[in-house]
Backbone bond lengths (Angstrom), bond angles and torsions (degrees), N, CA, C in turn:
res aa  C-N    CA-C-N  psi(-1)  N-CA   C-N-CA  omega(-1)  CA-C   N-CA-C  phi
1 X - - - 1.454 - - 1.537 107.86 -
2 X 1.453 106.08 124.54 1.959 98.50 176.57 1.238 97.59 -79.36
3 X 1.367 113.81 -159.30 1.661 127.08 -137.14 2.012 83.33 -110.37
4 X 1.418 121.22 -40.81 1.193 111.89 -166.64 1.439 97.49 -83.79
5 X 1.117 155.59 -27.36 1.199 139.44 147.76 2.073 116.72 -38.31
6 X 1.098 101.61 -53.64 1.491 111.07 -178.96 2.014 105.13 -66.72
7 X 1.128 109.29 -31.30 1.407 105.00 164.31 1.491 112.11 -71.18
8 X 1.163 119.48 -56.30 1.644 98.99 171.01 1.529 138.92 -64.25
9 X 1.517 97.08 -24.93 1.649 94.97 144.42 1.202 154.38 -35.21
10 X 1.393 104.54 -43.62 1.469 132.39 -151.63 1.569 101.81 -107.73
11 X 1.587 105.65 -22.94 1.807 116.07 -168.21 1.794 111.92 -33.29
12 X 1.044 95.65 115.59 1.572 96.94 170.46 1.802 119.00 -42.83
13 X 1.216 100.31 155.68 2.053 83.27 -177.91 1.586 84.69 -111.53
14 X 1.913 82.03 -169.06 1.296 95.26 -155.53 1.854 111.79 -82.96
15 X 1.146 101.65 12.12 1.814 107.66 -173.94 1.799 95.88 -87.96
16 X 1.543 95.26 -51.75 1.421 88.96 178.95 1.835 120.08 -66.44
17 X 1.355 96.87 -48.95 1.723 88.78 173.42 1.767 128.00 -41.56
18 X 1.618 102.42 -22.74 1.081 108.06 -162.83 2.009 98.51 -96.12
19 X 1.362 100.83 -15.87 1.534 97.44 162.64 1.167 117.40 -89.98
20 X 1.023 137.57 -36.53 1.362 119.16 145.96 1.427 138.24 -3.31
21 X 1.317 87.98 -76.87 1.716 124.18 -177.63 1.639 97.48 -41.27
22 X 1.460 105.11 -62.03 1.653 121.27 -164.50 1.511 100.71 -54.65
23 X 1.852 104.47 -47.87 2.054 93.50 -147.35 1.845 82.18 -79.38
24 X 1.345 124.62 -49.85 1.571 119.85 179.77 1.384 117.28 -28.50
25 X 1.100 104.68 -48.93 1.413 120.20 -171.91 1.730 105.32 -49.09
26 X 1.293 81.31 -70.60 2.078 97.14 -169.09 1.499 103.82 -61.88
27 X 1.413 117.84 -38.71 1.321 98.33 168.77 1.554 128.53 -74.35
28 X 1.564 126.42 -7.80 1.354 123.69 169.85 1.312 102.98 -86.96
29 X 1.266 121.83 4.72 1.806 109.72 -176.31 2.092 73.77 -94.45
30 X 1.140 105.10 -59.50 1.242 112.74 -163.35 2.075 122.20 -36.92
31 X 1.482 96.05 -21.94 1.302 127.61 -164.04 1.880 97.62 -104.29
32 X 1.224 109.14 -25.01 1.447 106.24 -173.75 1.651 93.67 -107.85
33 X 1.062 132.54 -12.28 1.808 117.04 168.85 1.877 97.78 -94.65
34 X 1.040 134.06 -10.62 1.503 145.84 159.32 1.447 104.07 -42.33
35 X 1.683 99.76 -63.21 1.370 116.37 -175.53 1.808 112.86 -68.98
36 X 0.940 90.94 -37.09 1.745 88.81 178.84 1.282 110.73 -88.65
37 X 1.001 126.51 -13.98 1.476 125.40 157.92 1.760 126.32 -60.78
38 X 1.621 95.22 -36.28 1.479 94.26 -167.44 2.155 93.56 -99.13
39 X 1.421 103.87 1.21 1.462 86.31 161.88 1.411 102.06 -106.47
40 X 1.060 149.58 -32.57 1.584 115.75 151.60 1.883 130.50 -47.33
41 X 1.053 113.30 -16.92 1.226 111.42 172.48 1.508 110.75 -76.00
42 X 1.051 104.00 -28.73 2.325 113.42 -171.03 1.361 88.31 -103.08
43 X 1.563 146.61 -6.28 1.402 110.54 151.08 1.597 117.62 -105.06
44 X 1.447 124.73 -4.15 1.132 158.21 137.76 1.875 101.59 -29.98
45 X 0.976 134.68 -63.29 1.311 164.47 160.36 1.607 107.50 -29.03
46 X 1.447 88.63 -70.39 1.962 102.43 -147.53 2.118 77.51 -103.10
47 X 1.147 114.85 10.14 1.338 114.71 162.70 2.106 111.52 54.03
48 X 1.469 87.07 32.91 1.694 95.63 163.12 1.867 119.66 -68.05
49 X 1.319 95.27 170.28 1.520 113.78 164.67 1.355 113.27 -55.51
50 X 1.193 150.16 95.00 1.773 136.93 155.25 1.203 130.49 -11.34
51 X 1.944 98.41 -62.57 1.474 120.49 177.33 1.349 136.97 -29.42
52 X 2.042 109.18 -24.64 1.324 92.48 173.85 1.627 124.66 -111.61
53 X 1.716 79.09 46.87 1.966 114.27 161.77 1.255 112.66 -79.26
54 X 1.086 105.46 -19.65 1.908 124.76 -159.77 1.100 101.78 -86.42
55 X 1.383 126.78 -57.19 1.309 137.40 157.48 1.806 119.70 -3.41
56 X 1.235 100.79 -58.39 1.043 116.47 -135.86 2.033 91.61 -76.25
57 X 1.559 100.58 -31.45 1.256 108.51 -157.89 1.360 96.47 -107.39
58 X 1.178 124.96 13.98 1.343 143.24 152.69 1.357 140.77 -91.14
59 X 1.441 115.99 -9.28 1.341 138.88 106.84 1.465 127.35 -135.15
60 X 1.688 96.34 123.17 0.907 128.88 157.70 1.628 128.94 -41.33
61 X 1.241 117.01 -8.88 1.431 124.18 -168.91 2.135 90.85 -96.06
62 X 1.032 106.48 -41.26 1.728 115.47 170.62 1.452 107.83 -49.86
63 X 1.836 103.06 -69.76 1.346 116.28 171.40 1.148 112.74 -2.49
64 X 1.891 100.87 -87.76 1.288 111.15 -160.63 1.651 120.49 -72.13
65 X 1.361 109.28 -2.37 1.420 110.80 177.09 1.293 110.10 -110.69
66 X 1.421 127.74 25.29 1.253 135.70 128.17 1.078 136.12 -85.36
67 X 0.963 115.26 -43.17 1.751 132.10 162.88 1.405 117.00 -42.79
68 X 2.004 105.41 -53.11 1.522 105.36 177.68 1.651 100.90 -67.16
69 X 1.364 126.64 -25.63 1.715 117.38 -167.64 1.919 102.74 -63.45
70 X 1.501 88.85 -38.98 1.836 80.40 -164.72 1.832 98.79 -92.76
71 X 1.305 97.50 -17.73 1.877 83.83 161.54 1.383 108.86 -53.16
72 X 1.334 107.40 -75.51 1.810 109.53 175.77 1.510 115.01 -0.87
73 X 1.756 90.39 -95.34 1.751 105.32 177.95 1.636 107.41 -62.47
74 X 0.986 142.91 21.58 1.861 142.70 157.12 1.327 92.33 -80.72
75 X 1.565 108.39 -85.39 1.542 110.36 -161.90 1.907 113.52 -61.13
76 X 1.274 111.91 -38.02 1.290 101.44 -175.31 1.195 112.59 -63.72
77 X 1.523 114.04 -31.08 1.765 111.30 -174.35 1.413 101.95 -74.84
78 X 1.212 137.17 -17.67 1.259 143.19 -146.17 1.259 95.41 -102.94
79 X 1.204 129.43 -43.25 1.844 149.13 -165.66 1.702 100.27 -88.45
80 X 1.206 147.88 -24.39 1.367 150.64 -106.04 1.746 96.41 -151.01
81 X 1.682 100.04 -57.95 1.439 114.81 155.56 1.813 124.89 -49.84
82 X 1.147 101.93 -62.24 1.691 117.20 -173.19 1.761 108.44 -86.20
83 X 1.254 113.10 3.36 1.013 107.84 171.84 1.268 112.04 57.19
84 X 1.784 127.64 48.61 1.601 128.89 -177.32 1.450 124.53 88.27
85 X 1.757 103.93 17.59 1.430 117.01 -177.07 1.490 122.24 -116.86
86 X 1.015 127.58 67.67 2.107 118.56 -173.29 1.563 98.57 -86.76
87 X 1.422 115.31 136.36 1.023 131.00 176.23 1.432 138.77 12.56
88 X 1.740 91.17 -62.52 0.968 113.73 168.31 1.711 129.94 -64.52
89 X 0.985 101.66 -30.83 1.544 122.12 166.62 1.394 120.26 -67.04
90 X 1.715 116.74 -25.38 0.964 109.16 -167.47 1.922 96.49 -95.45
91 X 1.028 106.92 -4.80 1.547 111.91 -174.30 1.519 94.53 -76.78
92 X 1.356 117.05 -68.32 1.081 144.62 -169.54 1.799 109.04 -57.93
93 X 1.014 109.95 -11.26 1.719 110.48 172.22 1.741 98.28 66.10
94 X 1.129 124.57 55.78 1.703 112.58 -163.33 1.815 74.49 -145.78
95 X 1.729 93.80 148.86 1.857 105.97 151.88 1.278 106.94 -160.12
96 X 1.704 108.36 153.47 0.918 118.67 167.66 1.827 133.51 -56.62
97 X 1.194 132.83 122.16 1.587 131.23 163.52 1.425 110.90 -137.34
98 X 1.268 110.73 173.79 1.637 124.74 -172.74 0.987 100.67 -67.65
99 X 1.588 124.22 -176.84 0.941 109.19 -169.52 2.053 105.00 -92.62
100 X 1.490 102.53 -28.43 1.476 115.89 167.84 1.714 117.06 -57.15
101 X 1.469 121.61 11.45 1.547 149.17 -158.91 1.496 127.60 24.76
102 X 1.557 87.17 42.77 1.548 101.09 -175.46 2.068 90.56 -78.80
103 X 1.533 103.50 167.21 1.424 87.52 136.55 1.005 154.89 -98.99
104 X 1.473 135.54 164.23 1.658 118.47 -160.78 1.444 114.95 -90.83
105 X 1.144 109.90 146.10 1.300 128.68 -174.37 1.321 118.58 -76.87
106 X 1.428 139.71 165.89 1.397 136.15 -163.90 1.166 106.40 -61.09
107 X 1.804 118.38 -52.13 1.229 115.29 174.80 1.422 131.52 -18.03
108 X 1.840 87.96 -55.68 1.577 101.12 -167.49 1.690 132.78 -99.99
109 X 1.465 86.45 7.59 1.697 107.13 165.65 1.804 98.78 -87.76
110 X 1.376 107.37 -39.74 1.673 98.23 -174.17 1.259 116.76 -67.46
111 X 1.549 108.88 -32.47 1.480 107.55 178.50 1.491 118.61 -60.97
112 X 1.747 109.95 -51.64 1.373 127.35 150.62 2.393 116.87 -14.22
113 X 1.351 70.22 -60.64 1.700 79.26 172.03 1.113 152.70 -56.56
114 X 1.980 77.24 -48.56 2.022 109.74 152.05 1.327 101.53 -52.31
115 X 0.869 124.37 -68.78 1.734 133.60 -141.98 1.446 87.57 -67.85
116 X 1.572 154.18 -29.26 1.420 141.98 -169.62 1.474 125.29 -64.50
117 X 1.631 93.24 -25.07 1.665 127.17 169.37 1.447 131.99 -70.04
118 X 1.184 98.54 -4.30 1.769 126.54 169.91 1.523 102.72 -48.94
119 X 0.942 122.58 167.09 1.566 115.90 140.72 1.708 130.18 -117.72
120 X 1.094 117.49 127.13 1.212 134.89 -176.70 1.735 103.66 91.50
121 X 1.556 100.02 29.52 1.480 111.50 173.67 1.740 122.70 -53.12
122 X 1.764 84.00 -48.49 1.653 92.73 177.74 1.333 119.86 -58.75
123 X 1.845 126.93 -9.91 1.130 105.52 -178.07 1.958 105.24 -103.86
124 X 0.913 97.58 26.29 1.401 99.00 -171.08 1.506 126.85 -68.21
125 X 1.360 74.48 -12.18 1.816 91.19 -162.70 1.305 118.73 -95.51
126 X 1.470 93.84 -5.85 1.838 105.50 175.29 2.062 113.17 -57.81
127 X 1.447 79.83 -22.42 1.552 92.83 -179.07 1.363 108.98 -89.19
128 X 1.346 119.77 -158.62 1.364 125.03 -167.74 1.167 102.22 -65.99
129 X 1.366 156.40 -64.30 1.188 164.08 119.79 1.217 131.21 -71.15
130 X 1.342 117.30 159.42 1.339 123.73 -177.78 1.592 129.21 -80.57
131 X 0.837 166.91 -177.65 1.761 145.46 -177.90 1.427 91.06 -94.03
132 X 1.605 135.06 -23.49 1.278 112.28 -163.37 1.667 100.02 -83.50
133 X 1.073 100.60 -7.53 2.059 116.18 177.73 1.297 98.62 -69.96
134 X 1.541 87.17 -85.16 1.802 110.29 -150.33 2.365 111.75 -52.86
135 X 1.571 85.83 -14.84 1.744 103.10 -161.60 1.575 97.31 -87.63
136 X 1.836 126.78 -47.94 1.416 109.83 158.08 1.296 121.86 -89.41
137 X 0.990 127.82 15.18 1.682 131.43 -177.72 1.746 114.42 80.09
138 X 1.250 111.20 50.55 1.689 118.84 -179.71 1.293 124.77 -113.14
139 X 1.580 110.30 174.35 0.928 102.04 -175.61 1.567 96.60 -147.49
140 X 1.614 120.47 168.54 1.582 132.95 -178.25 1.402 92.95 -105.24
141 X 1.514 142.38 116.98 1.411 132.28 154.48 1.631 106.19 -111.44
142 X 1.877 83.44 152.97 1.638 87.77 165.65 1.692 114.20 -59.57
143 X 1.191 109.29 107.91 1.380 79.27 173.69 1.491 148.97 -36.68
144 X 1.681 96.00 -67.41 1.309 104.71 -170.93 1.824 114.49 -61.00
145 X 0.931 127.53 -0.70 1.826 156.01 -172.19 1.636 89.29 -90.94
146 X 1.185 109.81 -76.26 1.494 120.04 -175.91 1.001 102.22 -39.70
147 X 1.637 133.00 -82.02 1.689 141.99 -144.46 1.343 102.56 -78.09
148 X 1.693 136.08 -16.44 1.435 142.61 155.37 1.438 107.25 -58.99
149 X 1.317 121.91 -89.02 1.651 111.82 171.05 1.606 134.97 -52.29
150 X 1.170 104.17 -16.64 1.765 110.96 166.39 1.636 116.77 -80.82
151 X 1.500 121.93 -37.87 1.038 124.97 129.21 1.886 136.79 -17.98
152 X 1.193 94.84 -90.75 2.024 123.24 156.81 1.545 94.59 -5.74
153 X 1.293 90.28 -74.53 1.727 115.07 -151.91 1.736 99.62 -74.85
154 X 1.332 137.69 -17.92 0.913 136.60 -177.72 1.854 107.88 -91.43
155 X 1.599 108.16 -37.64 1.633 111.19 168.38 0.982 95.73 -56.79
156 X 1.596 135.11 -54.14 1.381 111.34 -163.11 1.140 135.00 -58.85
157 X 1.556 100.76 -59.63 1.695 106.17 168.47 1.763 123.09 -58.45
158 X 1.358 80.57 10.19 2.300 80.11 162.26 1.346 105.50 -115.89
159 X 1.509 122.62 -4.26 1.613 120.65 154.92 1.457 117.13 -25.32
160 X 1.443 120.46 89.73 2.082 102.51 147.67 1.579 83.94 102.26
161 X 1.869 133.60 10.48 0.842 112.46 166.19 1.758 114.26 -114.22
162 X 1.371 117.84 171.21 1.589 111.89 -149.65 1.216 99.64 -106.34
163 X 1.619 106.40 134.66 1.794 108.60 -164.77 1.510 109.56 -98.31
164 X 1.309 97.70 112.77 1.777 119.89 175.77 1.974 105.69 -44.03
């Protein structure tokens, strides 16, 4: 069995994708009041104006194109680091690989990252895949399922061959 057969085997379902979704989630809200905390503390500090906090929630069109900037660098740094693991994944025993079950390359965690910035991205996944999947070519595996038969399948094909 090659590895892209054994990746679709192994595909995470949709209960787990959807825990994911949830604990990621709460922890990037959790990670973005972190962040706004420690810039009120450094103008809090250096004894600035507040007010142009106000700003921010005064348009909403900024808002959300801040939010998608540090979504970006959240998950990509997060994906890039763990090598296909965000939080939630790591609860969940699930990681990201190609779909050929290599792992993915920076490229394709950033694209992954891009693609979260969609809108109505999060529901994408109700379907066969999610756009941040199906858009760089990925996949969610059980892990420990995966690295047993990717393994398996790798003793085998060294069956009867001569060790250098």
């Amino acid at each position: 069995m090659n590895l892209t057969d054994i990746v679709q085997k192994n595909k995470a379902d949709k209960g787990l994708r959807f825990a994911n979704f949830l604990i990621d989630t709460v922890l990037f809200y959790c990670f973005l009041f972190f962040i706004g905390l420690i810039i009120a503390l450094v103008a809090i500090i250096l004894n600035n104006d507040l007010t142009f906090l106000e700003d921010l929630y005064i348009h909403p069109i900024i808002d959300y194109l801040l939010t998608a900037i540090i979504r970006v660098f959240y998950y990509f740094g997060m994906e890039i680091l763990t090598k296909g693991r965000s939080i939630g994944k790591f609860i969940t025993g699930t990681q990201v690989v190609t779909l050929e079950g290599e792992t993915p390359t920076a490229n394709v965690f950033l694209k992954r990252s891009f693609c979260r910035i969609i809108p109505f991205e999060a529901f994408s996944f109700f379907g066969e895949n999610g756009w941040h999947d199906s858009i760089p070519k990925t996949a969610v595996v059980v892990k420990k399922h995966f690295d047993y038969e990717s393994n398996l399948s790798l003793d085998v094909d060294t069956i009867g061959k001569e060790i250098e």
